[in-house]
N, C-alpha and C positions, 0 to 999 in steps of 0.2 A: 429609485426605480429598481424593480426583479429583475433578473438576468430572465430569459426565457431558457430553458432545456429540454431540450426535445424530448420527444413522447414520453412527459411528463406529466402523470396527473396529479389534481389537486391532492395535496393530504401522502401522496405516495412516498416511500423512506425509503428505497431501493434502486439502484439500478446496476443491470446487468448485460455485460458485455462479454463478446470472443472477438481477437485481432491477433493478429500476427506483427508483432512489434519488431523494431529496427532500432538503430541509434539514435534517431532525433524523433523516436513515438513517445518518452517521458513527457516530453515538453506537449503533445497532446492530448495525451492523456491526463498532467496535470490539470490543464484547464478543463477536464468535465469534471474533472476532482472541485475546482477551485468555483464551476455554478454551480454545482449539489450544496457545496457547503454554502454556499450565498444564500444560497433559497432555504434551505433551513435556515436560518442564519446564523451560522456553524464557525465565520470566516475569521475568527482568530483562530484556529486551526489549521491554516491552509498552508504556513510556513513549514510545521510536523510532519503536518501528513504528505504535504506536496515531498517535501525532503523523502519521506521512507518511502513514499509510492516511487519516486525516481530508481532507489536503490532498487527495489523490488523486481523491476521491468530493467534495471540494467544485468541484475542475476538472469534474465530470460532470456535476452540478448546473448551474454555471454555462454552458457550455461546451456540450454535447450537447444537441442537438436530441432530446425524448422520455426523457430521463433515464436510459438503461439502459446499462448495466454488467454485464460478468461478472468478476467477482473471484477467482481463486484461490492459497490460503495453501500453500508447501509447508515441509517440514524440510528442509532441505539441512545437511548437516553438523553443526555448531555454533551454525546460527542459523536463519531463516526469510526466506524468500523470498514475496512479495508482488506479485499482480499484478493492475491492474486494466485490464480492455479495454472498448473504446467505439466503437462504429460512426460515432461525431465526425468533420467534419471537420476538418484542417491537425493540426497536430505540435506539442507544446506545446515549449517552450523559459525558460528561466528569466530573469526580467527583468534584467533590466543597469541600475542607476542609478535616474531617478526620483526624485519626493520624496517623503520619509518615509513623509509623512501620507496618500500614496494609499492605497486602500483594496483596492487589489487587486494581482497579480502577484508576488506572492512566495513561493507557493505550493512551486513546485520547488528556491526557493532555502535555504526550509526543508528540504524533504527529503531535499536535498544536506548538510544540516548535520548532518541527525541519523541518515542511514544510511551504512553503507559504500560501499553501489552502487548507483547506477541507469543508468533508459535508459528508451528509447523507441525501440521497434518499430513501425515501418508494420503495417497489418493485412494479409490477403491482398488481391492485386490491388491494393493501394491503398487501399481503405476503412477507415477507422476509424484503429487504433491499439492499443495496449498500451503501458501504462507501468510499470516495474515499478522495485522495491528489494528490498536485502536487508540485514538486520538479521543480524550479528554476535557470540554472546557474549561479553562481554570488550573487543568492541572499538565495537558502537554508539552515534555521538552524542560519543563520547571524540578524535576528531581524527586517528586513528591506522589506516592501512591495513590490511584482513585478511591472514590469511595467504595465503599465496600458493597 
């Protein structure tokens, strides 16, 4: 049985959202993460992508002034594409070193580990940002570069 996802049409590889996220919005936000990829049927994926989408929206949380975020999931190929943008300021970058036990900043460095790609896009003019990744089948989280 399909998951149903709302206003979702047949054939459609996209969807796009704005919300203002909180500390416990990951966990709803993974689940439209976790029908998109069903309905493609994408769902070895959803451990990767669910993981960095969490980190992503925990940077907006923390990070953003006013907590808002636009998110949108695409199909690309073989796998899905993830992106979440913040009218934030500065560029996040993944920590280098540090000890252990801090509590924060390792956020990117997870989701360097568990996706194929990412990046970080300036917004227009300078304001904000977008951060994105993509989630590979076959190859997410496994160490191993996409196809070319």
């Amino acid at each position: 049985m399909r998951p149903h996802v709302a206003d979702r049409r047949p054939g459609e590889t996209a969807y796009r959202a704005e919300f203002a996220v909180a500390e416990h919005s990951a966990r709803h936000l993974r689940r439209i993460l976790y029908l998109h990829l069903s309905a493609w049927e994408l769902p070895e994926l959803a451990d990767a992508a669910g993981l960095a989408l969490t980190e992503l929206v925990a940077n907006v949380v923390r990070h953003v002034p006013g907590r808002r975020c636009r998110m949108v999931l695409a199909r690309i190929g073989g796998g899905v594409r993830v992106e979440v943008a913040d009218d934030g300021p500065g560029l996040p970058a993944p920590a280098r070193g540090g000890p252990l036990e801090a509590e924060g900043g390792r956020g990117l460095v997870l989701v360097d580990a568990v996706t194929d790609r990412w990046g970080v896009r300036p917004g227009p003019g300078g304001r904000g940002k977008t951060v994105w990744f993509e989630c590979r089948a076959g190859h997410a989280g496994d160490g191993t570069a996409p196809p070319s």
